[in-house]
C-alpha positions as CSV (number, residue, x, y, z in Angstrom):
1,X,-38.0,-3.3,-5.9
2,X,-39.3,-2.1,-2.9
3,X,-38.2,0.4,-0.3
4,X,-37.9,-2.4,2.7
5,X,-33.6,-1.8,1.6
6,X,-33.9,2.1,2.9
7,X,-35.6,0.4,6.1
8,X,-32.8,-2.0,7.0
9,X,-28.9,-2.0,7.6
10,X,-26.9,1.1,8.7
11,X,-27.0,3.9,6.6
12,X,-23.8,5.5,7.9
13,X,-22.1,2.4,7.4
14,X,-23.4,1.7,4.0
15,X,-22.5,5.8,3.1
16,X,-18.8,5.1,4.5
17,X,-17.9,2.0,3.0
18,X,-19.0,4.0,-0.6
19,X,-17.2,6.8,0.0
20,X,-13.9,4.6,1.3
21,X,-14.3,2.3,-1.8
22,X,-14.6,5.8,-4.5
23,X,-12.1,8.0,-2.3
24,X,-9.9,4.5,-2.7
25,X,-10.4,3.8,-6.4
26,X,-9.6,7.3,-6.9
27,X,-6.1,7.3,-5.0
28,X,-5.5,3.9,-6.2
29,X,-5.2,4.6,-10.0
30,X,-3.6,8.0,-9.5
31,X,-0.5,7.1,-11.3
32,X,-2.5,7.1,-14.5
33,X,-3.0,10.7,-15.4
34,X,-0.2,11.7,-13.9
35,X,2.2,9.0,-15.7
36,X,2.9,11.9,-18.7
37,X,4.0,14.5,-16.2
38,X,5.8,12.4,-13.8
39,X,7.8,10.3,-16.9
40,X,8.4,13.9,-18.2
41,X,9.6,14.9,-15.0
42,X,11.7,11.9,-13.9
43,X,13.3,11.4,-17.7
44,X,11.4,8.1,-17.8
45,X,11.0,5.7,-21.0
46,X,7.9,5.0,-22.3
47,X,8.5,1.5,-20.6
48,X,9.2,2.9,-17.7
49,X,5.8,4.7,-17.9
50,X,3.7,2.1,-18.5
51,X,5.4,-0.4,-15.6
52,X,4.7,3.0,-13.1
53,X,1.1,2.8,-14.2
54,X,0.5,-0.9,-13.9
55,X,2.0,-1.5,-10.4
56,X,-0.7,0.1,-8.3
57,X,-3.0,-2.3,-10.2
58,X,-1.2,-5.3,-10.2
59,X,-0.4,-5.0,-6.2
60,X,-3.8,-4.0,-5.6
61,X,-4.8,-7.6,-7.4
62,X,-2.3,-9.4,-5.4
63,X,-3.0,-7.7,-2.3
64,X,-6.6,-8.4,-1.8
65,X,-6.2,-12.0,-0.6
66,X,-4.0,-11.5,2.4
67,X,-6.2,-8.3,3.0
68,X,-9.1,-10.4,3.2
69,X,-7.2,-12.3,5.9
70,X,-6.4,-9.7,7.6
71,X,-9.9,-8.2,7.7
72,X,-10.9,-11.9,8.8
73,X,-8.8,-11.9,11.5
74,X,-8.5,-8.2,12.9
75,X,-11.9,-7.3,11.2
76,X,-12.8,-4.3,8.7
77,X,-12.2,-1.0,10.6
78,X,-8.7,-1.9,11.8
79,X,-7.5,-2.7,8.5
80,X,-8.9,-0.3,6.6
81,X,-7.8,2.6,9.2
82,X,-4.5,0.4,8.6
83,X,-4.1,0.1,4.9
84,X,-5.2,3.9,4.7
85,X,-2.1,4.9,6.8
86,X,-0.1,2.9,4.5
87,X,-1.2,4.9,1.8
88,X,-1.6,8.5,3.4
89,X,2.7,7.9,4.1
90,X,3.2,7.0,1.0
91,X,1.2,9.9,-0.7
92,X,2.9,12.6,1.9
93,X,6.4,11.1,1.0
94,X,5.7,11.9,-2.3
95,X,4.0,15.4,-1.8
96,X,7.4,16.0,-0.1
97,X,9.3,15.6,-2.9
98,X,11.2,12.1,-1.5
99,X,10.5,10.1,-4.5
100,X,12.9,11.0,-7.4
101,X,13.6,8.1,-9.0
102,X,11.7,5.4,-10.5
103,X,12.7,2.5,-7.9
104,X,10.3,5.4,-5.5
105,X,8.2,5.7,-8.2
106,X,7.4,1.8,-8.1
107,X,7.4,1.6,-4.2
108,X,4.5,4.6,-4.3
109,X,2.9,2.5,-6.9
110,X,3.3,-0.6,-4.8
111,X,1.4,1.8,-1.6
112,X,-1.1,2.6,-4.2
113,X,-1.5,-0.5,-4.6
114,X,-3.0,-0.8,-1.1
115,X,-5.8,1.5,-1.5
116,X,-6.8,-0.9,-4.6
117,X,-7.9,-3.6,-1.7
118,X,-10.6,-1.3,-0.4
119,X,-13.5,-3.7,-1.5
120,X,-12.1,-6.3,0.7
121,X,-12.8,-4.0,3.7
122,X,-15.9,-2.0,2.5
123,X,-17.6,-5.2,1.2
124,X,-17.7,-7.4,4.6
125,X,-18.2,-4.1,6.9
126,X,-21.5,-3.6,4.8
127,X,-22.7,-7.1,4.5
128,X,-22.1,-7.2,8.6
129,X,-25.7,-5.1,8.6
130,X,-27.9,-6.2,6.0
131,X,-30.6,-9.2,5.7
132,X,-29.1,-12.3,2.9
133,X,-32.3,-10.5,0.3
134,X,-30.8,-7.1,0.2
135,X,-26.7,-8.2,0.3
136,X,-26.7,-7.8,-3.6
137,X,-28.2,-4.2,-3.6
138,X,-26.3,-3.3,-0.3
139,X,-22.7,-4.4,-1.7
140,X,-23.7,-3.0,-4.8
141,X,-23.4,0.1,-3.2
142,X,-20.6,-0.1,-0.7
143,X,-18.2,-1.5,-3.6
C-alpha cells in the first residue's frame, strides 16, 4: 500500500463519517446491556427482554433501504442530521423518564433502530471524495 490514500479525499469528511458510523453503532445497540436493568426495572419477561433487544436491530435492517432513498434523493448530510434528531428525541424521552412500559420500550427500540442506518449515510458521503482505487480503503474506514 502506498500513502497516495493520505493524499486524496477529505480528511474531515472521512474522520466524520467514522465517528457518525461508531457514535451510531454505539447508540444503536444500546438496549443490549441495558436489557437486564431495564427488564428488571419494567417487570419484563425474559421474552419480553429479548424482543426489546432485537428491535433496534431488526428496524435498523429494515430501515436501510428507504434510508438509502432518502439519502439518494435529499443526499447524505440532510438525512443523517435527520435520522440523528430522530434518535436524540427518542433518547431524551427516555432520559426523561416517559417510557414506562414495554409498548415505549419497543417504540425507543424502533428510534434506535434509526441510528443502525448510519452506513447508508456515512458510506455515500465518503465515497463522494475519493478516486474508484482507494473506495475500498476509504469505506473501510467511514463504515
Amino acid at each position: 500500500m502506498t500513502f497516495d490514500f493520505l493524499k486524496t479525499g477529505h480528511k474531515p469528511t472521512l474522520f466524520s463519517a467514522f465517528v457518525y458510523s461508531d457514535m451510531s453503532f454505539m447508540v444503536w445497540v444500546l438496549l443490549g446491556p441495558l436489557a437486564v436493568h431495564i427488564g428488571r426495572d419494567l417487570g419484563l419477561t425474559p421474552d419480553q427482554q429479548y424482543t426489546m433487544v432485537a428491535i433496534p436491530l431488526l428496524a435498523g435492517a429494515l430501515l436501510r433501504i428507504p434510508i438509502g432513498l432518502i439519502v439518494d434523493r435529499f443526499g447524505p448530510m440532510r438525512t443523517g442530521l435527520l435520522s440523528q434528531l430522530v434518535v436524540m428525541v427518542a433518547l431524551f424521552l427516555a432520559y426523561q423518564g416517559e417510557l414506562t412500559s414495554v409498548t415505549g420500550i419497543y417504540l425507543l427500540g424502533a428510534a434506535l433502530g434509526v441510528a443502525g442506518t448510519s452506513m447508508a449515510v456515512a458510506l455515500p458521503l465518503t465515497s463522494r471524495w475519493y478516486p474508484d482505487e482507494y473506495q475500498g480503503l476509504a469505506l473501510g474506514v467511514a463504515g
